[in-house]
N, C-alpha and C positions, 0 to 999 in steps of 0.2 A: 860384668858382662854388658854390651853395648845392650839399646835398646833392639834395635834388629834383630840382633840376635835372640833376645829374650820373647820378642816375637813371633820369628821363626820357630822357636823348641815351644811354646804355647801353641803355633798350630799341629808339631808335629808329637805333639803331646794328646792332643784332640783326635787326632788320626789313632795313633796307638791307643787308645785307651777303646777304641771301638771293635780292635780285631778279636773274636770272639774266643774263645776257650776251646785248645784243640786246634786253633788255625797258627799259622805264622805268617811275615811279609818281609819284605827283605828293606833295607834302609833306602834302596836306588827306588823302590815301588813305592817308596811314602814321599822323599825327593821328587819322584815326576809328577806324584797326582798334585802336589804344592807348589807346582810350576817351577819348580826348582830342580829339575831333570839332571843336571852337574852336582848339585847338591847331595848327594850320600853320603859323603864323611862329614857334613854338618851334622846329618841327622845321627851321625854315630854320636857327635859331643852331646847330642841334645840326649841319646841315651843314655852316655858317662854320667851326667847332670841333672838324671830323672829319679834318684835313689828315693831323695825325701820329699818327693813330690803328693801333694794330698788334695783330689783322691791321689790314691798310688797310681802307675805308671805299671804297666804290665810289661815292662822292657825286654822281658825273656824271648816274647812274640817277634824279636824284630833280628833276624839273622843276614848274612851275606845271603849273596844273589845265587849263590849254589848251595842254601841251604843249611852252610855250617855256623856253628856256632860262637864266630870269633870274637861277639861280646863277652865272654865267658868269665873273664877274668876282673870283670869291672862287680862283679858279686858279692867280692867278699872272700867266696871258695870258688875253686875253678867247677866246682861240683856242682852248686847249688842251681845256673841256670837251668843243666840239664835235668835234674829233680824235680824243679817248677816244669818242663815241656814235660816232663815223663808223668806228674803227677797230673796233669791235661790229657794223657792219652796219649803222647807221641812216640815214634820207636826213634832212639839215636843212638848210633856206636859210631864210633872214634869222630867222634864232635860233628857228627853231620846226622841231619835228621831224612829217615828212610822214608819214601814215599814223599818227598819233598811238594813235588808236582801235586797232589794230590791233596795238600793243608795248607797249601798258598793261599792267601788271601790276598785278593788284589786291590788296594782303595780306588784303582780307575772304574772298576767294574762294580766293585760293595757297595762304594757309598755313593748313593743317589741326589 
């Protein structure tokens, strides 16, 4: 991995690790507050690439911009993200989590 890169996923690493238990953020919300607004499918690699991260990486928080869950498969099981959000409190059926609007976590607005 380039150094940029390894830079980028350490800040967007920083970001995730601060969205709280019970909230979610979508990959294009952690992209714009890093002034990297086009950037969303980076910060999807830097999720693919956060398994053995220490501390851990709470990657499950970080879904598409409507919510669903289409990191899902990078788990292990397609099961286990939704386990981790449901074991937080969340409701999801067929891969989208209910009341999305409502456990958004925004970094523009959270982190100060």
């Amino acid at each position: 991995m380039e150094k940029d890169n390894t830079d980028f996923f350490d800040r967007v690493y920083q970001v995730v690790r601060r969205i709280p238990k019970g909230r979610v953020t979508s990959y294009g919300a952690i992209a714009k507050y890093l002034g990297s607004a086009k950037s969303a499918r980076m910060v999807g690699w830097a999720m693919n690439a956060s398994h053995n991260q220490d501390p851990p990486i709470p990657a499950q928080r970080v879904v598409n911009r409507l919510g669903v869950l289409t990191g899902k498969h990078h788990f292990g099981s397609s099961h286990i993200m939704q386990q981790l959000l449901e074991n937080e409190g969340l409701v999801i059926k067929t891969d989208q989590i209910i009341d999305f609007e409502k456990v958004f976590w925004d970094p523009m607005t959270e982190i100060t």
